[in-house]
OpenMM code with the backbone's topology and positions (N, CA, C; nanometers):
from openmm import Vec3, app, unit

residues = "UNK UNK UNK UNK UNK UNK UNK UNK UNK UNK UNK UNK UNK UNK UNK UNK UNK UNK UNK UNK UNK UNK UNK UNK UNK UNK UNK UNK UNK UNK UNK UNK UNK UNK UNK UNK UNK UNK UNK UNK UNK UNK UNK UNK UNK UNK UNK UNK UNK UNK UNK UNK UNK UNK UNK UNK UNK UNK UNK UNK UNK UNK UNK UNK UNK UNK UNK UNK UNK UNK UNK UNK UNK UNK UNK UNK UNK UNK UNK UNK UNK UNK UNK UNK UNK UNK UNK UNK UNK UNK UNK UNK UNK UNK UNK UNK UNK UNK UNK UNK UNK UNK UNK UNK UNK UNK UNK UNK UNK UNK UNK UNK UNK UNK UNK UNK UNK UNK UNK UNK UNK UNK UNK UNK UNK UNK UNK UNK UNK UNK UNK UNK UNK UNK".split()
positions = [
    Vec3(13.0416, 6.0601, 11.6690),
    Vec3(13.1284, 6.0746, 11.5542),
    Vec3(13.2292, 6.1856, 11.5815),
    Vec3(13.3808, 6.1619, 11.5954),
    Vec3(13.4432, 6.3012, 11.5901),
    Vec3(13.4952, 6.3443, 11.4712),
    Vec3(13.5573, 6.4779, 11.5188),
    Vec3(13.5643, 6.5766, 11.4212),
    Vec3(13.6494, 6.5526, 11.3399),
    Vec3(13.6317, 6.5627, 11.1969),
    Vec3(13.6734, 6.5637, 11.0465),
    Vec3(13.8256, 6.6497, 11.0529),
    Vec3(13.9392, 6.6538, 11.0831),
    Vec3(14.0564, 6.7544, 11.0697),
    Vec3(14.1588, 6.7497, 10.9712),
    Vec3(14.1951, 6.8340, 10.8671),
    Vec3(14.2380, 6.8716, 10.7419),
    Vec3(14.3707, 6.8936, 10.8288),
    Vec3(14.4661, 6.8601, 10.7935),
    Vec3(14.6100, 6.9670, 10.8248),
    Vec3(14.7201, 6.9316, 10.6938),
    Vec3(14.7181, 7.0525, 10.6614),
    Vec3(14.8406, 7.0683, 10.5528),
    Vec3(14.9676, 7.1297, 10.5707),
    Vec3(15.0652, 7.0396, 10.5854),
    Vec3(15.1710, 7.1287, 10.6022),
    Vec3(15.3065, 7.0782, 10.5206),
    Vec3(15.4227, 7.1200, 10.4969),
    Vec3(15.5142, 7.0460, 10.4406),
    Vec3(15.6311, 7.0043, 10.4923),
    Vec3(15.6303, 7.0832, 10.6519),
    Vec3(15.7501, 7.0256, 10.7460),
    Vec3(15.6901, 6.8731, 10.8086),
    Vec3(15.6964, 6.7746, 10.7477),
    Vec3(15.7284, 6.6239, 10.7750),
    Vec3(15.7164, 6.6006, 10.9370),
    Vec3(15.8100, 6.6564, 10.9999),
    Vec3(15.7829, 6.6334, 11.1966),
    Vec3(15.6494, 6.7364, 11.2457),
    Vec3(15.6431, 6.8134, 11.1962),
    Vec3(15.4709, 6.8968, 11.2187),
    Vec3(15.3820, 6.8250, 11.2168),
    Vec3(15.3525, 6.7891, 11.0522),
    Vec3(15.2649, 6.7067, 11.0394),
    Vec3(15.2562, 6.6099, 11.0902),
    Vec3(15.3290, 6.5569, 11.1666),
    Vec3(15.3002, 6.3867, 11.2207),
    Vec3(15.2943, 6.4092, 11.3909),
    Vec3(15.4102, 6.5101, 11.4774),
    Vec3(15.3362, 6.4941, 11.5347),
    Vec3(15.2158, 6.5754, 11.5742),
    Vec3(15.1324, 6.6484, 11.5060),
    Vec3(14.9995, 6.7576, 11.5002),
    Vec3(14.9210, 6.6222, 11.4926),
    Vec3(14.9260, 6.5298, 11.3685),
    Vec3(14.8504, 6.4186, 11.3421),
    Vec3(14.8623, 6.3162, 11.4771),
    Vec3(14.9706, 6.3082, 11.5169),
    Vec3(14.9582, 6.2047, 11.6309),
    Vec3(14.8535, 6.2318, 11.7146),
    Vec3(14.8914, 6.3504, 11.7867),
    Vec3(14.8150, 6.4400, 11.9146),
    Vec3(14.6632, 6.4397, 11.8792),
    Vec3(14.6526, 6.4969, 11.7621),
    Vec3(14.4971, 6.4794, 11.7497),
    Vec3(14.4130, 6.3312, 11.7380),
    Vec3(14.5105, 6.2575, 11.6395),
    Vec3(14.4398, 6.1194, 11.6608),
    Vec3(14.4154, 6.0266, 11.8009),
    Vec3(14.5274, 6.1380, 11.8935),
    Vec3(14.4976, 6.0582, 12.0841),
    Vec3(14.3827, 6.1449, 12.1438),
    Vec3(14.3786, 6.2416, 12.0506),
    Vec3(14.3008, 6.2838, 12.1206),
    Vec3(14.0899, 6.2971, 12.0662),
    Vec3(14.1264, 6.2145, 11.9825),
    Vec3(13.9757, 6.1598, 11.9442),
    Vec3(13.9467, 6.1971, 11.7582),
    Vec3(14.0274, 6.2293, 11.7124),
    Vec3(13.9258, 6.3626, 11.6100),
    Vec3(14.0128, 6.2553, 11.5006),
    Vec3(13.9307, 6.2290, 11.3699),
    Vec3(13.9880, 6.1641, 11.2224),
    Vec3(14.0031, 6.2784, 11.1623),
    Vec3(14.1731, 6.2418, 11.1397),
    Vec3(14.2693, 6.3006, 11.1127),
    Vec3(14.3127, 6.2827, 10.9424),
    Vec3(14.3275, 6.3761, 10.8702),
    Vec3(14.3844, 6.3324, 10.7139),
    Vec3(14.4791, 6.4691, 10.6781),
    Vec3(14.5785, 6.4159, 10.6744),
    Vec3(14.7383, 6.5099, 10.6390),
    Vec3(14.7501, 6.4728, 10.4925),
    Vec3(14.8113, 6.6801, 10.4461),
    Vec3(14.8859, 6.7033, 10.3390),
    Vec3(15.0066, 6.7251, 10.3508),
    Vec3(15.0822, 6.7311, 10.2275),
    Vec3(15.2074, 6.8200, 10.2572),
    Vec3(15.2150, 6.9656, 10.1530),
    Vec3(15.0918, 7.0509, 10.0705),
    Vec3(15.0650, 7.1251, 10.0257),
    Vec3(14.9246, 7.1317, 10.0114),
    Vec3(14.9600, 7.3113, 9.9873),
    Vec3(14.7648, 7.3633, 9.9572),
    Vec3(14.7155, 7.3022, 9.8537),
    Vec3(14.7748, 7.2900, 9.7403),
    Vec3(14.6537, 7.1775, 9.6396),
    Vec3(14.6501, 7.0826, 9.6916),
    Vec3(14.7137, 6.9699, 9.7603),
    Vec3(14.6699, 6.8616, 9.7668),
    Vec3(14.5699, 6.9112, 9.8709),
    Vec3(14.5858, 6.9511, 10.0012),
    Vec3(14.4559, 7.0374, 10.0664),
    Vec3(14.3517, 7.0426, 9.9983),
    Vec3(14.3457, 7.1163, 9.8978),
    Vec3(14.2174, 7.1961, 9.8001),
    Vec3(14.1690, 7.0454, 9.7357),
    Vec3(14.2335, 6.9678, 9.7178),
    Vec3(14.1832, 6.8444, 9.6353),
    Vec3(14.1269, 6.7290, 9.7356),
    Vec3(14.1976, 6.7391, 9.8627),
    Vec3(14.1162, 6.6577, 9.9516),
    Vec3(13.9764, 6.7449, 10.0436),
    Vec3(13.9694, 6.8699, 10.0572),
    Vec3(13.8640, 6.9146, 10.0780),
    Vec3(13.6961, 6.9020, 9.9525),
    Vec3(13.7844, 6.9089, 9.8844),
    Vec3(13.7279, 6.8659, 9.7092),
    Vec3(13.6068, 6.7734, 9.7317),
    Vec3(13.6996, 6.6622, 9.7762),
    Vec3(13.6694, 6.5074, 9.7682),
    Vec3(13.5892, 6.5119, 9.9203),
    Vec3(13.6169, 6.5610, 10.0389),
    Vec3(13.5706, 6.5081, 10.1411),
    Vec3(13.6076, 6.5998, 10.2527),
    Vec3(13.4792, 6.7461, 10.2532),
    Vec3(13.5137, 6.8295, 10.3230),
    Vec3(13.5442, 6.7982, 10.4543),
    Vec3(13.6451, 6.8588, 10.5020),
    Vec3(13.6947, 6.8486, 10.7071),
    Vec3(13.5764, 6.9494, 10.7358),
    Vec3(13.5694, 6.9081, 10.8958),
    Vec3(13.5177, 7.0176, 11.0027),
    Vec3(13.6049, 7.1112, 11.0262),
    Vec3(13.7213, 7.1099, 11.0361),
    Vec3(13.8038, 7.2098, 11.0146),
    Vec3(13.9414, 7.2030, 10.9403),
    Vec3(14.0334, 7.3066, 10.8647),
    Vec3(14.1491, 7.2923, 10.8206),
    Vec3(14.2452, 7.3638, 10.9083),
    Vec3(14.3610, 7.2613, 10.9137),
    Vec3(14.5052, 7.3636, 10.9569),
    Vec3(14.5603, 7.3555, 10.8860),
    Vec3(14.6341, 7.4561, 10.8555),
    Vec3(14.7443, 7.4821, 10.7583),
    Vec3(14.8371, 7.6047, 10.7605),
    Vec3(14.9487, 7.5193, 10.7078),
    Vec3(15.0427, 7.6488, 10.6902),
    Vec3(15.0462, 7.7237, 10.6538),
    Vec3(15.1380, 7.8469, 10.6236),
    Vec3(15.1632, 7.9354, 10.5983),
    Vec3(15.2197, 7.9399, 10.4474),
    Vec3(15.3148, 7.8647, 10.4456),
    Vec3(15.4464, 7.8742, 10.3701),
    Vec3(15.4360, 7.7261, 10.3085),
    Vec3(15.3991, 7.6800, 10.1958),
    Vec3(15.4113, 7.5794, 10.1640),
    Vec3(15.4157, 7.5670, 9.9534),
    Vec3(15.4650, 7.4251, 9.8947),
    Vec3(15.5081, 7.4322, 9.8090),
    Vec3(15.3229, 7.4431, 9.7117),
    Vec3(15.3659, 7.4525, 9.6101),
    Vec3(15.2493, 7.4313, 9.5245),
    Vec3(15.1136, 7.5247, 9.5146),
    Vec3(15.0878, 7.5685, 9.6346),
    Vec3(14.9631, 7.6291, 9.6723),
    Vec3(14.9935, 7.7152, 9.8488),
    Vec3(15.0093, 7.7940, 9.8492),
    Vec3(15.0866, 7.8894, 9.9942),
    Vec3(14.8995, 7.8428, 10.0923),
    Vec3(14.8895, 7.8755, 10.2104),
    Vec3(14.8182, 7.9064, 10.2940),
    Vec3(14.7329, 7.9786, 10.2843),
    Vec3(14.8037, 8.1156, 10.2218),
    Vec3(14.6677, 8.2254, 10.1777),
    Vec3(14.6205, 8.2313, 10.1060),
    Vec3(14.6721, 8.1433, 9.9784),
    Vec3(14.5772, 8.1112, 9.8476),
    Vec3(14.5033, 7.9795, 9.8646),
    Vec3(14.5067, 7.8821, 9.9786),
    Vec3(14.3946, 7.8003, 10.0223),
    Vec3(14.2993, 7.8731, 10.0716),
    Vec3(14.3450, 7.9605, 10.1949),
    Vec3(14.2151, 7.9980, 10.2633),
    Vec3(14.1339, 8.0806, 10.1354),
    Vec3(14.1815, 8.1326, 10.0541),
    Vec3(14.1375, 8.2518, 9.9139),
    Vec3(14.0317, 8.1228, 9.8476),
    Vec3(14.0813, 8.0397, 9.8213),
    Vec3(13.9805, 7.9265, 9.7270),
    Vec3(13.9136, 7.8787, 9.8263),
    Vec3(13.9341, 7.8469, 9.9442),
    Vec3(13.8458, 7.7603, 10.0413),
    Vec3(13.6943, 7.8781, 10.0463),
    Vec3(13.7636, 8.0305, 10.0391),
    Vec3(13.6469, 8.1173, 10.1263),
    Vec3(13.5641, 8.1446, 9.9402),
    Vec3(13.6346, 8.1253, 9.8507),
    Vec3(13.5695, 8.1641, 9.7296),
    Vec3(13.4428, 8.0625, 9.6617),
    Vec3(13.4216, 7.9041, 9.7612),
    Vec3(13.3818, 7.8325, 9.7028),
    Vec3(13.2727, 7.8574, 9.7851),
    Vec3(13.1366, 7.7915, 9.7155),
    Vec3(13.0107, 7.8105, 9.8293),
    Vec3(13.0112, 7.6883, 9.9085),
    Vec3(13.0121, 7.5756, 9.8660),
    Vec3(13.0241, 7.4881, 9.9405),
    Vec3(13.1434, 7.4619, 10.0658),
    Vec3(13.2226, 7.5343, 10.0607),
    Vec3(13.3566, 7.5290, 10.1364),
    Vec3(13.3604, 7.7165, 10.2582),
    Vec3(13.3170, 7.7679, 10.2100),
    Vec3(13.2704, 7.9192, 10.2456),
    Vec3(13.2841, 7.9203, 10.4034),
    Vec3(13.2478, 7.8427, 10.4618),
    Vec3(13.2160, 7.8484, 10.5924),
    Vec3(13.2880, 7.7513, 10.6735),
    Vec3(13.4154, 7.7175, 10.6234),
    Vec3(13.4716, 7.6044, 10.6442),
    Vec3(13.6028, 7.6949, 10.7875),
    Vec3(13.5861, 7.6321, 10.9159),
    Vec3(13.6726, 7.6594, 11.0118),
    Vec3(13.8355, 7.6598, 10.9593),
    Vec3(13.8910, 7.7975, 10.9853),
    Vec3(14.0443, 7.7529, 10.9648),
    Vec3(14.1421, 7.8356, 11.0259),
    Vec3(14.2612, 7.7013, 11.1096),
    Vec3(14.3266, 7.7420, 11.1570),
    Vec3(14.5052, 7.8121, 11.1012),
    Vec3(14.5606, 7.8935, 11.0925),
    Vec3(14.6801, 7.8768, 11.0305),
    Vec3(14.8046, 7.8556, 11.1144),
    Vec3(14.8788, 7.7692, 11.0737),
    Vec3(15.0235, 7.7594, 11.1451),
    Vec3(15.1419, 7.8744, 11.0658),
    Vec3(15.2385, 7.9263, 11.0993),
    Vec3(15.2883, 8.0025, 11.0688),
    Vec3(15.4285, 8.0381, 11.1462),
    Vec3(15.5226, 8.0997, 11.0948),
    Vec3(15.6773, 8.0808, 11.1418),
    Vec3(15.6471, 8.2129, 11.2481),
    Vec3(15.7397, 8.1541, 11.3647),
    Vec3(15.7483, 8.2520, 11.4671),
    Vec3(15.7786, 8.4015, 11.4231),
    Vec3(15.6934, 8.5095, 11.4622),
    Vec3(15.6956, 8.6059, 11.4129),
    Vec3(15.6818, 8.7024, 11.3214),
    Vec3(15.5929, 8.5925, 11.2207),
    Vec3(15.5243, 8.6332, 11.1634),
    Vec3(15.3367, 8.6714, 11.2120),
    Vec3(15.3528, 8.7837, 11.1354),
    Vec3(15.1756, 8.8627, 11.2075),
    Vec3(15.0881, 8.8178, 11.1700),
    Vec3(14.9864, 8.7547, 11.1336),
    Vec3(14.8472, 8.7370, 11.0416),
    Vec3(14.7703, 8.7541, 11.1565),
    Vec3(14.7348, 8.8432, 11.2185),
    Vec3(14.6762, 8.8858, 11.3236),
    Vec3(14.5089, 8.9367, 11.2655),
    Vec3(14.4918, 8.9660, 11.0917),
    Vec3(14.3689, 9.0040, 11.1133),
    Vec3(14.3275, 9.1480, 11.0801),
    Vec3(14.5118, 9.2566, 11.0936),
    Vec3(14.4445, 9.3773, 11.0706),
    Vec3(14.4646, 9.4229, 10.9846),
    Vec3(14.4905, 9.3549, 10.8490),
    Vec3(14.4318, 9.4439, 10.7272),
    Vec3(14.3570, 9.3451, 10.6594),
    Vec3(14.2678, 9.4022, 10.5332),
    Vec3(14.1664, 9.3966, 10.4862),
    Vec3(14.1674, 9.1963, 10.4052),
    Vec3(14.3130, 9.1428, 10.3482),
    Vec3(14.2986, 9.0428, 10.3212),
    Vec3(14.2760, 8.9266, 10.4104),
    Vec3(14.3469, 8.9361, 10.5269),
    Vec3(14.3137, 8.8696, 10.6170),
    Vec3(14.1767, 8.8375, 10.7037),
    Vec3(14.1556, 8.9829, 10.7482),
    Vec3(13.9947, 9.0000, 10.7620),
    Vec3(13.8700, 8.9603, 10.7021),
    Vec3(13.9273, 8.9435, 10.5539),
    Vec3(13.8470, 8.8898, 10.4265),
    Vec3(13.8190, 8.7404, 10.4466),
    Vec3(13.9512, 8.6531, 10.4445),
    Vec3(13.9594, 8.5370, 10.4576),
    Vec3(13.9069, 8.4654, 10.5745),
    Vec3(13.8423, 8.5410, 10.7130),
    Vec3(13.7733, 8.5059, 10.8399),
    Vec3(13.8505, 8.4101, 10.9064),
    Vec3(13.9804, 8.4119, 10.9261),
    Vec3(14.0820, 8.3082, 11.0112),
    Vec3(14.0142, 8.2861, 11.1567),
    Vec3(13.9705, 8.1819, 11.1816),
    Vec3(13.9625, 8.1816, 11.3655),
    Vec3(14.0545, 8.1992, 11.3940),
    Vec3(14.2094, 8.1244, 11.3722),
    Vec3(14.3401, 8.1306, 11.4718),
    Vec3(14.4242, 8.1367, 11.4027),
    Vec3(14.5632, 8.1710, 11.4520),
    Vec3(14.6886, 8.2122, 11.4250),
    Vec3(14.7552, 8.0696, 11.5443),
    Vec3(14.7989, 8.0301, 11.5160),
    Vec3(14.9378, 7.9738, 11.5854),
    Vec3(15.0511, 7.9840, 11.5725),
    Vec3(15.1689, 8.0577, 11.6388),
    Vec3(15.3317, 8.0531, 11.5355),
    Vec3(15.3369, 7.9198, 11.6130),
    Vec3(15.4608, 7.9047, 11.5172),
    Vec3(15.5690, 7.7995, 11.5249),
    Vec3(15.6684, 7.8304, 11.6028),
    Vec3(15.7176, 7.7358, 11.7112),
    Vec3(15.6450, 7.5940, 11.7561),
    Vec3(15.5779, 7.6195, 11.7909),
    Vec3(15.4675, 7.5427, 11.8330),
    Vec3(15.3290, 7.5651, 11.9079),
    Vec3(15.3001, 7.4369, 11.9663),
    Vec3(15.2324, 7.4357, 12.0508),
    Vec3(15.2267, 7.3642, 12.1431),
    Vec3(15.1229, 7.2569, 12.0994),
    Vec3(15.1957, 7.1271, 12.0745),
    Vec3(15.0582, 7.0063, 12.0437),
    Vec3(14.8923, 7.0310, 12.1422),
    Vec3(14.9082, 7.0315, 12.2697),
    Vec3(14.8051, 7.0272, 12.3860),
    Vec3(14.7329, 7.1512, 12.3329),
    Vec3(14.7995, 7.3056, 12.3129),
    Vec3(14.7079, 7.4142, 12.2574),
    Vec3(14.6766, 7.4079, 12.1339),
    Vec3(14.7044, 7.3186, 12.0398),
    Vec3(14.6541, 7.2982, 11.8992),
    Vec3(14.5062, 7.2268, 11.9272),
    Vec3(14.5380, 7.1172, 12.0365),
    Vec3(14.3933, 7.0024, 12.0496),
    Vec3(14.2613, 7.1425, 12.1386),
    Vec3(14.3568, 7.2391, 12.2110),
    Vec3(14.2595, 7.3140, 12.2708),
    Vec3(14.2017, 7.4042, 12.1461),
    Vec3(14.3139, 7.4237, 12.0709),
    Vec3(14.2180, 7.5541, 11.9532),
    Vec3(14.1486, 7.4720, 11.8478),
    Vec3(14.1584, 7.3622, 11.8544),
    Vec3(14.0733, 7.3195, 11.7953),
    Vec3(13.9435, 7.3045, 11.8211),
    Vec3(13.9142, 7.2574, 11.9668),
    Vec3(13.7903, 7.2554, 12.0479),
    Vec3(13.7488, 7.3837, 12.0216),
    Vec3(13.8226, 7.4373, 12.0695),
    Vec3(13.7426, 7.6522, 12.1168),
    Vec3(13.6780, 7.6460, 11.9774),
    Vec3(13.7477, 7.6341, 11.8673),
    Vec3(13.6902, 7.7297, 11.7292),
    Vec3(13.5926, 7.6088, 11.6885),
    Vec3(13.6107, 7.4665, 11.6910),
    Vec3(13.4607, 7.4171, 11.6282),
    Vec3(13.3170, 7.4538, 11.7531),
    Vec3(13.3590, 7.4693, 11.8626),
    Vec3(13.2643, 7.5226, 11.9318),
    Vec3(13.2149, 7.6451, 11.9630),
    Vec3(13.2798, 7.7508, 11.9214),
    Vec3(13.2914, 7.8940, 11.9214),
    Vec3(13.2675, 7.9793, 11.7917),
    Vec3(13.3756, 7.9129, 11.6896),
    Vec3(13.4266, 7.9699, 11.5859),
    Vec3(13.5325, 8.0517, 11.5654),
    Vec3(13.5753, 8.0697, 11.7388),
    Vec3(13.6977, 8.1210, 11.7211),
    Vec3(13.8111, 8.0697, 11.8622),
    Vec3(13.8896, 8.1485, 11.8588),
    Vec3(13.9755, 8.1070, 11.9435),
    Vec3(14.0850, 8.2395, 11.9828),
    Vec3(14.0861, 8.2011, 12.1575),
    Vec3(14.1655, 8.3287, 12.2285),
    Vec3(14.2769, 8.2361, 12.2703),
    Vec3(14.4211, 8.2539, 12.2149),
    Vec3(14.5094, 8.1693, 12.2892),
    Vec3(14.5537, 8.2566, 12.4658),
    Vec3(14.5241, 8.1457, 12.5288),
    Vec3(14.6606, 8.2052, 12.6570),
    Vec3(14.7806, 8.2634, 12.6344),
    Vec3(14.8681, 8.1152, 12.5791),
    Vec3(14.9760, 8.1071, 12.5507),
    Vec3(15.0042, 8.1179, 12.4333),
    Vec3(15.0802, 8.2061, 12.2742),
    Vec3(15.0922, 8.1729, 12.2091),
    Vec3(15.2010, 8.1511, 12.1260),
    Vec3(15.2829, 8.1604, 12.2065),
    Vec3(15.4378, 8.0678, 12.1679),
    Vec3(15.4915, 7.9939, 12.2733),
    Vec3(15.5627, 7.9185, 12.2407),
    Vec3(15.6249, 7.7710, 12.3488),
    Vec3(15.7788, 7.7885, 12.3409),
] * unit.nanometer
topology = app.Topology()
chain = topology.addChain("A")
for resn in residues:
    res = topology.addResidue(resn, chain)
    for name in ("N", "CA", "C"):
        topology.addAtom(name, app.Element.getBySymbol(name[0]), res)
């Protein structure tokens, strides 16, 4: 059975091709284009892991991961964030740290290192990029 993957995002060419790459590369795939609809399909039918943006309409990134980490059933749920080049969520202050991010990816990022951080963190829980801009 492969892996369950959440990705929410609202840039339209992200999402499809993030969704392409992963669906070649084995894993059932189910795309948003915001954090509630996210929060409402985790709701219904938790992923093995979520990606998601940063910056999105309705519900931002950090108020998913905030409800994802506040629920018990969802608590322990893997998540990756996508995010605009140059922006930090690196981890070193206290909200971030709170929220337990395995990964950071900026934008663009590389389809092939998305399918790799995905592997590392459902097998790890986390993830060390090589490369982390393209």
């Amino acid at each position: 059975m492969s892996a369950k993957v959440l990705i929410a995002d609202d840039e339209m060419h992200i999402l499809r091709a993030a969704e392409f790459k992963l669906k070649r590369s084995g894993f059932d795939v189910a795309c948003v284009e915001d954090g509630q609809a996210a929060w409402e399909a985790i709701q219904e039918q938790a992923p093995d892991i979520l990606i998601t943006d940063y910056h999105m309409p309705r519900m931002d990134g950090l108020a998913l991961c905030r409800t994802v980490r506040q629920n018990e059933a969802t608590a322990s749920l893997p998540i990756v964030m996508l995010t605009a080049k140059g922006f930090d969520l690196s981890g070193d202050d206290d909200e971030t740290a709170e929220l337990n991010i395995a990964a950071v990816l900026a934008k663009p990022f590389s389809p092939r290192g998305l399918v790799q951080c995905i592997h590392e963190v459902l097998e790890t829980g986390s993830y060390v990029p090589t490369v982390t801009t393209f």
